[in-house]
Each structure stands twice: as structure tokens, then as C-alpha cells.
KEZA-959424 format. One record per residue (C-alpha): residue number from 1; residue in one letter; x, y, z. Coordinates in pm, 1 decimal. Layout:
<rs>
NUM / a / X / Y / Z
...
</rs>
This chain:
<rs>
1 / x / 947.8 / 1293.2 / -840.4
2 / x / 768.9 / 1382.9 / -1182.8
3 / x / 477.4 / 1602.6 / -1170.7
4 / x / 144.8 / 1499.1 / -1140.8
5 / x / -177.4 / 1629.8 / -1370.0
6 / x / -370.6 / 1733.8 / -1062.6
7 / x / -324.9 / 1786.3 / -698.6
8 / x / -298.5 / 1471.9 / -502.1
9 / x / -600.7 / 1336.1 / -357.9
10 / x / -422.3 / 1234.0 / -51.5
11 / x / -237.1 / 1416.6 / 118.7
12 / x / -389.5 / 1460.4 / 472.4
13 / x / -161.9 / 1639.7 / 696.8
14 / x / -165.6 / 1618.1 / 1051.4
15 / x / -79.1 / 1412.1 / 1359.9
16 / x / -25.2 / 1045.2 / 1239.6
17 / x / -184.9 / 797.5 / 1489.0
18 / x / 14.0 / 493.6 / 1437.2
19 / x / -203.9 / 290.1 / 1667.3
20 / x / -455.3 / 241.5 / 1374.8
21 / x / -239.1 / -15.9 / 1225.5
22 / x / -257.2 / -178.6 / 1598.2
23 / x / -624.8 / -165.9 / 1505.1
24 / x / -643.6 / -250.5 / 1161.8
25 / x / -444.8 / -558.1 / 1290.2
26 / x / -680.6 / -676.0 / 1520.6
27 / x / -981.9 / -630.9 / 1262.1
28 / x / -770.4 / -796.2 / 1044.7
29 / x / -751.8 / -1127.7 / 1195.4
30 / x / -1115.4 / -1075.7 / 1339.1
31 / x / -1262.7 / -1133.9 / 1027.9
32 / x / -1045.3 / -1354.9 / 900.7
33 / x / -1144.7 / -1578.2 / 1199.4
34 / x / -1487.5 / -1482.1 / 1175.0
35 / x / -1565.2 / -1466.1 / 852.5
36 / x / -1259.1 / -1617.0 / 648.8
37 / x / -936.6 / -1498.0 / 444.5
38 / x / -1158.8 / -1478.2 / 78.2
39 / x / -1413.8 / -1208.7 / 313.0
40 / x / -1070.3 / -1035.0 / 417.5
41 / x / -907.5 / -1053.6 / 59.9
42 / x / -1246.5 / -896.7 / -81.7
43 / x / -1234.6 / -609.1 / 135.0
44 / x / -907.9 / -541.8 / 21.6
45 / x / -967.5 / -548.4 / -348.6
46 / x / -1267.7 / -271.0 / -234.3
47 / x / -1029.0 / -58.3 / -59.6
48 / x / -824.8 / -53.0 / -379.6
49 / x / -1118.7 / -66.5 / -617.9
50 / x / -1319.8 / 236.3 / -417.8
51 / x / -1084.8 / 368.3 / -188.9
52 / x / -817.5 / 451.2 / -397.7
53 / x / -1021.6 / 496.8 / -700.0
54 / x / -853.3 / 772.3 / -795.5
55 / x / -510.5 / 674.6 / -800.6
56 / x / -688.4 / 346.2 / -1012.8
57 / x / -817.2 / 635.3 / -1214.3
58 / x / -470.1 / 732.0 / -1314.9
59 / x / -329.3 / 393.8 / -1394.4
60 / x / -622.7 / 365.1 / -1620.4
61 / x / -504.3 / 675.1 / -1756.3
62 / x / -140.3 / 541.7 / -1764.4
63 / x / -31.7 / 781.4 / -1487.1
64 / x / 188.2 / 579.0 / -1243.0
65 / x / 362.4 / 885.9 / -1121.2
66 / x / 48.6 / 962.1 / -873.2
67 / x / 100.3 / 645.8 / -728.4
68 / x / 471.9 / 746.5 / -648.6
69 / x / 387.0 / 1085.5 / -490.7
70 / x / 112.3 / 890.7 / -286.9
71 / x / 386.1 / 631.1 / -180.2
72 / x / 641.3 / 877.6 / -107.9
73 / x / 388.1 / 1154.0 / 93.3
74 / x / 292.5 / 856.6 / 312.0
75 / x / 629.4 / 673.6 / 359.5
76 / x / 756.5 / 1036.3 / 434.6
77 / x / 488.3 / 1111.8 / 703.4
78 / x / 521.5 / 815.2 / 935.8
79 / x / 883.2 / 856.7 / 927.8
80 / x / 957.9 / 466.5 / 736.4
81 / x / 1270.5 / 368.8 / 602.7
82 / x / 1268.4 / 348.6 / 207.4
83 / x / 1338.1 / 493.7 / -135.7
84 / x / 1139.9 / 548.3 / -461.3
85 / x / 1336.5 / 450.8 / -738.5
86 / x / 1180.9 / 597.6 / -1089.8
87 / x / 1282.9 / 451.1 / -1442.6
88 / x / 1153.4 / 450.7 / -1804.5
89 / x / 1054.6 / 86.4 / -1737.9
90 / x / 923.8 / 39.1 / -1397.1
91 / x / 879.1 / 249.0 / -1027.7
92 / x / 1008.6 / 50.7 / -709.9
93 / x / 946.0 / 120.8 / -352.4
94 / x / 1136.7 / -30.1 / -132.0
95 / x / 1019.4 / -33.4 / 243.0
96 / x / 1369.0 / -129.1 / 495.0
97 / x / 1138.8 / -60.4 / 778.5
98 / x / 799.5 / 28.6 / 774.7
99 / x / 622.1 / 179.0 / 1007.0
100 / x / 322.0 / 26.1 / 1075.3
101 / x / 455.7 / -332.7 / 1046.5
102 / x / 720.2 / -241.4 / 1314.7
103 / x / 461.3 / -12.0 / 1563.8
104 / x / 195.6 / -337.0 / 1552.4
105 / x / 500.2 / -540.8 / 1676.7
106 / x / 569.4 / -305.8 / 1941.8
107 / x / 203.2 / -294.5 / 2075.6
108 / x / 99.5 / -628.9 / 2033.1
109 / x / 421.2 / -822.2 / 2044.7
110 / x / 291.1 / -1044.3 / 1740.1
111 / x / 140.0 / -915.4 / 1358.9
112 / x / -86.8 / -1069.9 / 1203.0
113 / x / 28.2 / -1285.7 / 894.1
114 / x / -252.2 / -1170.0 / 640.2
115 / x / -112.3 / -789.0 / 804.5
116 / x / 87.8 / -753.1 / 417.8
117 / x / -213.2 / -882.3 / 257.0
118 / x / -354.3 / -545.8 / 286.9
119 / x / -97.9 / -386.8 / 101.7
120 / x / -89.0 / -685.5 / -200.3
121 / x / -422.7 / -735.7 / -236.8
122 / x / -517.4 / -372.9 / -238.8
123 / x / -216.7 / -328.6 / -477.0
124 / x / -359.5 / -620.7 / -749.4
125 / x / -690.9 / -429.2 / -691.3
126 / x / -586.1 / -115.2 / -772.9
127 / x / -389.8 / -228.2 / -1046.6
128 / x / -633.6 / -496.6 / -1181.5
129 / x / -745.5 / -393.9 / -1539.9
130 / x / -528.7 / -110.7 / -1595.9
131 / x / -194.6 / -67.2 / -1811.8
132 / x / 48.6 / -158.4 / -1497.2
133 / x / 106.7 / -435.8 / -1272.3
134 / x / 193.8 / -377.3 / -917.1
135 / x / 374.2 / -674.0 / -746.3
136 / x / 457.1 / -694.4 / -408.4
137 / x / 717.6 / -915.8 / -229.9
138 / x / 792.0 / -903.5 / 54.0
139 / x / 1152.6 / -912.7 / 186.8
140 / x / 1165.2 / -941.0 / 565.6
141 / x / 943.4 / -876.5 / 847.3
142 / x / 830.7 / -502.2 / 801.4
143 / x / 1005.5 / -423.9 / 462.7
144 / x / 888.1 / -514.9 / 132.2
145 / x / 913.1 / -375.6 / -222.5
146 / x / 659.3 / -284.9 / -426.5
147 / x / 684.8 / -261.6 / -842.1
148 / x / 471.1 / -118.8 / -1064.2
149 / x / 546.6 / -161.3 / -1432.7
150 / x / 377.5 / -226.9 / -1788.3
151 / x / 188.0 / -537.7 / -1831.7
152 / x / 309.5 / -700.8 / -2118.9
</rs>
């Protein structure tokens, strides 16, 4: 993993209480129902607009490398299945199992199907108006890979 400027912003340590996903699932597709996808798709460009505005900050400085260490500190700490692979060109994630996808399943015996939304639309948020793209496909149920590379 390269180096990063400045410390990461976060980094919270700590028990990891996967049930919030179980919860962020539910509030998920209560608004959605409630209030409709375009409310839901909003909130997610916020969380990636104010949320994560300082890993934005560093794309707009053309820093994807804090966007790495954030992927791989996370990743690491609930335990997922997946690899960071770093090149001149591009940075790919790629999520076999993830963690949250797979503990919503287990508690609620169905995810929602906006439940990846959170991570593309927060992505394209984060992302939107800065040097880099980040796309997001997703490959199976609870694994996906992420990109993040130069616009051209």
C-alpha cells in the first residue's frame, strides 16, 4: 500500500457491530418505499459528497491511494474476502465475500436490492468532479469490484 500525505481519517478501531448493515438494510428499503429510490440515491451521493469528504478531498487532489488504505482498513476489519490490486493505471478492489452483504442475509434471510446502491452511488458521489472515476460492478451476490482510474 503506498503512503498516504496525512493520517487516515478513518480508521475507528474497535468492536465491529455487523448488525448495522441489518439496519442500514431495513432503512434502506424504508425509504425507498416511503419516499422513493431518487430520495434513497440522494442520500447516497450526500454520504459520499459530506461523509467522505475527505477522501473526495484527495481525489480532488489526485490522491487515490487514501481511498485504498480506507478500502483495505475496512475490508480488513470485518474480516471480508478480497484483494487491493494497485497499478500505474487504475486501483481494483475486489470483494469475493463481503461482509455485510453476507451478515444481512444471515439475519434477515433476504437483502435488499438497492443494498449495493449504497456502495455505487456513494462511489459516483465521491468521485463525481474529481480526476478519477470509480465504477462498481457487481459480480455475484455479496462480491463486487470496485475501480478507480483516470477519467479520460
Amino acid at each position: 500500500m503506498p503512503e498516504t500525505k496525512t493520517p487516515m481519517r478513518y480508521q475507528e478501531q474497535g468492536n465491529v457491530h455487523l448488525d448495522f448493515h441489518g439496519a442500514t438494510n431495513t432503512t434502506i428499503d424504508y425509504i425507498i418505499a416511503h419516499y422513493g429510490t431518487a430520495v434513497m440515491n440522494d442520500i447516497f451521493a450526500r454520504v459520499g459528497r459530506d461523509v467522505y469528504a475527505d477522501l473526495r478531498q484527495h481525489l480532488l487532489d489526485g490522491d487515490r491511494a487514501e481511498i485504498a488504505h480506507h478500502w483495505q482498513h475496512f475490508f480488513e476489519r470485518e474480516n471480508a474476502d478480497f484483494s487491493i490490486e494497485i497499478t500505474p493505471d487504475e486501483i481494483v478492489l475486489t470483494v469475493r465475500h463481503c461482509t455485510a452483504y453476507h451478515h444481512v442475509l444471515k439475519l434477515t434471510g433476504a437483502v435488499s436490492p438497492h443494498f449495493c446502491d449504497q456502495t455505487i452511488k456513494t462511489n459516483e458521489a465521491m468521485a463525481a468532479g474529481t480526476p478519477f472515476a470509480i465504477d462498481t460492478e457487481i459480480t455475484a451476490p455479496g462480491a463486487c469490484r470496485q475501480i478507480i482510474r483516470r477519467r479520460t
